[in-house]
N, C-alpha and C positions, 0 to 999 in steps of 0.2 A: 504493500500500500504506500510503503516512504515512498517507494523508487519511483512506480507511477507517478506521486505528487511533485516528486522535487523534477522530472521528463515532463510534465507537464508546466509546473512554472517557468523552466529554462527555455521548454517551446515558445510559452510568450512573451518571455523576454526578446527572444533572436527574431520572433513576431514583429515586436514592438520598435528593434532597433533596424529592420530592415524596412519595414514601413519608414522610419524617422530620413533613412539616408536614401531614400528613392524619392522625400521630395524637393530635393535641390540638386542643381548639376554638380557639385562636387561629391554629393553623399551619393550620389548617380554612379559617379568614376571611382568612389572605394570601391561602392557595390561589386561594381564590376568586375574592380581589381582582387579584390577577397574571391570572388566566382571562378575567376583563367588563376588564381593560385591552387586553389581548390583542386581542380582537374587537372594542373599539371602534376600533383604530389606521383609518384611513383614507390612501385614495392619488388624489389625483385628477388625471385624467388629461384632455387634449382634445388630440380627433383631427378634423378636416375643420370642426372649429369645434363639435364635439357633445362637450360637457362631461360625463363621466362620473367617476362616485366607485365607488371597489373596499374592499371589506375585506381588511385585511394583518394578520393572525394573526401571519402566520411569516414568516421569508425567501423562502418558495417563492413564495407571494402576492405580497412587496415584488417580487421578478422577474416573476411574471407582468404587473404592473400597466405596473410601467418601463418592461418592455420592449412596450406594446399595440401602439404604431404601428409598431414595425422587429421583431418574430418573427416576424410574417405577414402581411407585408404583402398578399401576394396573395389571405389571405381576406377584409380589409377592402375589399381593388379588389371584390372580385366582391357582397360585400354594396350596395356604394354604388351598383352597377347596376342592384340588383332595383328593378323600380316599386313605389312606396309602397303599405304594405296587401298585398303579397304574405304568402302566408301558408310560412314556414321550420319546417322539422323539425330541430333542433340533435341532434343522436343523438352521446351523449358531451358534454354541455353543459356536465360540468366545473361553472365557476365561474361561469360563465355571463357571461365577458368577452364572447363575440361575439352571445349575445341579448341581451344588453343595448343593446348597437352595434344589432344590425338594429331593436330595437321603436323604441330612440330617435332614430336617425337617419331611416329608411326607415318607420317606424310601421307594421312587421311584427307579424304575428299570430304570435309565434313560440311551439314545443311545445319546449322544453329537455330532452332523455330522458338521466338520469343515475342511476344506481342505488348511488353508492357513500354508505353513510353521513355519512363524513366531510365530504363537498363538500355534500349538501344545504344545510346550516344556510347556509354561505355564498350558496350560487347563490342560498335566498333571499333574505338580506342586502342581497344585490347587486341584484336585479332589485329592493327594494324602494326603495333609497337613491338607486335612480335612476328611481322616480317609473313604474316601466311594469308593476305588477303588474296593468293592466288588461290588459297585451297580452300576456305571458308567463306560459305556463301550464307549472309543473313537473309532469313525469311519473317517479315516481320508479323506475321499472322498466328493464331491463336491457332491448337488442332482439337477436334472435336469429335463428335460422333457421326454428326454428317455436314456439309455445308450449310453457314447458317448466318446473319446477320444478328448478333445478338450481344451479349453488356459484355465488360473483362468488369468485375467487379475486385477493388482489390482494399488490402487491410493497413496498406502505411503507402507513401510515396515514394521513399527514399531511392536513393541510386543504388539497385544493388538488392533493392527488394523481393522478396520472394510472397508466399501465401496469397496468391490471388488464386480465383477462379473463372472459369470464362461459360458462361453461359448458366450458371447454375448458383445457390443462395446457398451452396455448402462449402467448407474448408479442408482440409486436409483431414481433418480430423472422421468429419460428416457432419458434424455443428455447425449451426446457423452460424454463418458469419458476420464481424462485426466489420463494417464496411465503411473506408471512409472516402474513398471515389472511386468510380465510373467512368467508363466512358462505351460507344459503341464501336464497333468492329467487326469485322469478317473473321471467322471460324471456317476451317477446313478438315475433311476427314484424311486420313493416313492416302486413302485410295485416292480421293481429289488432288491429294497435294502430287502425287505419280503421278495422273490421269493429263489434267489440267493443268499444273504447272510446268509438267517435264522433269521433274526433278526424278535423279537418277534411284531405283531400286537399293534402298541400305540392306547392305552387308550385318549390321550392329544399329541399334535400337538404342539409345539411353533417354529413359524418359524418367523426369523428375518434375511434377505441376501440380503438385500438392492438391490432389483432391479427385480430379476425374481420367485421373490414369486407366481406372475401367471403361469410360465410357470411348477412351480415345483408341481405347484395345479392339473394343463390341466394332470399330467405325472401320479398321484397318487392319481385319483377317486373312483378304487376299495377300497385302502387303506383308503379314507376321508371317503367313506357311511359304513365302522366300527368304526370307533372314536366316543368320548364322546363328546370332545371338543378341540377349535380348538384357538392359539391366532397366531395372523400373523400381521407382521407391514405393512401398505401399507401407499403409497404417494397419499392422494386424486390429486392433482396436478400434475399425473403421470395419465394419465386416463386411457389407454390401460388395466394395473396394476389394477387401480382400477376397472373399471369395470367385468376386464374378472377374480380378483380374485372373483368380490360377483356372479359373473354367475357360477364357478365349485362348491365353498359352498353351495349354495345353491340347483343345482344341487344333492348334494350328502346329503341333508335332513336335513342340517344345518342350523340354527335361525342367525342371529345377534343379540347378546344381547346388546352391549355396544362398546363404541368407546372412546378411554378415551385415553390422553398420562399429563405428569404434570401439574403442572401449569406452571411454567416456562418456559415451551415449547412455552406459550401462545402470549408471547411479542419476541419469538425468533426471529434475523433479516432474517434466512432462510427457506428452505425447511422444518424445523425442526417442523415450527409452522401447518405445511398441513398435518402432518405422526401422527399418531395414531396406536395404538392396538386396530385392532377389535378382539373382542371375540364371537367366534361363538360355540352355543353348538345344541343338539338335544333335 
């Protein structure tokens, strides 16, 4: 309850002083100036000997960066397997910490599917500062169940943020979401984004969108029974999720190998300690 109160007072504060310096032209040119310092910050990070650079805006980025090699570790194992030039569908690409890892280590053909405003600018950033814009192709669209015009409902704005959902009032969890913007957008299913876009048949699957990993599964069967292999976060705690994700995998000739998330995860006080990456191959 501190913590919320005292994130709450300091949001209005940084509220209050950014209103104060946006209405005069000099408090215009801090503004701005505090913004291009922001996004130049850098973090750079080597993992298995593959030197990679992140942009750090905020705290959430300085965390995601820090922590590359020990928050999941078992999606970097499963990245280091694929044979090189394998072509990866990143669904949820975020910041695009793990396409960057697969184009530059593995010299994957990877599709980053991200549709949250905020994370664009970075995932670019990021895929650029580490030299694989030839190999990483941003799709900025939501993936769904079928094609659809419909909300990204999402629970903070930050750079870098995660827990939204696209088309649906539930969270990662399956709880009503506490929602603090919106906007509208195109949704595509697995088969449209092949069909219609041209994009090429993935080899590997990594799908992580906190919430309707089932219904993106139910949308893109034809897609799953040609894949290699598959990792996708699910809420065992979420059971709808969890069950109707292991009924389409398996459906489409897919194994469960492994269920694995940190250790750390393991004393987490939340949802965090129920969610796992399963890894499903053929």
């Amino acid at each position: 309850m501190l913590k919320t109160r005292v994130k709450s007072i300091l949001k209005r504060m940084v509220t209050v002083t950014a209103s104060a310096l946006g209405s005069n032209p000099v408090g215009r040119l801090i503004y701005g100036q505090i913004t291009t310092s922001a996004m130049g910050r850098t973090h750079e990070v080597t993992h298995r000997g593959v030197r990679l650079t992140f942009a750090i805006p905020n705290a959430l980025n300085v965390y995601r960066a820090a922590s590359f090699s020990t928050k999941e570790p078992e999606t970097l194992e499963w990245i280091d397997a694929m044979p090189e030039g394998s072509v990866v569908w990143d669904i949820g690409g975020n910041v695009g910490l793990y396409s960057c890892y697969a184009a530059k280590h593995r010299r994957c053909r990877v599709f980053a599917f991200e549709p949250s405003v905020f994370n664009l600018e970075l995932l670019a950033r990021n895929i650029y500062m580490n030299g694989v814009t030839d190999l990483v192709t941003i799709v900025p669209l939501a993936l769904s169940e079928r094609a659809q015009v419909s909300t990204l409902n999402m629970t903070n704005t930050e750079w870098g943020g995660a827990l939204s959902s696209f088309g649906q009032p539930f969270g990662f969890d399956g709880a009503p979401m506490t929602k603090v913007f919106e906007f509208r957008t195109i949704g595509l299913s697995m088969v449209d984004a092949l069909s219609a876009l041209r994009i090429p048949q993935p080899d590997y699957i990594k799908m992580d969108v906190d919430g309707i990993e089932h219904l993106i599964l139910k949308g893109g069967m034809p897609v799953l029974r040609e894949v290699t292999g598959v990792l996708v976060e699910i809420n065992d705690n979420f059971k709808t999720q969890a069950t109707e994700a292991n009924l389409y995998l398996r459906e489409a000739g897919l194994t469960l190998r492994a269920k694995r998330h940190a250790e750390m995860f393991d004393s987490a006080p939340g949802e965090e300690r129920y969610t796992f990456n399963q890894i499903w191959s053929r």
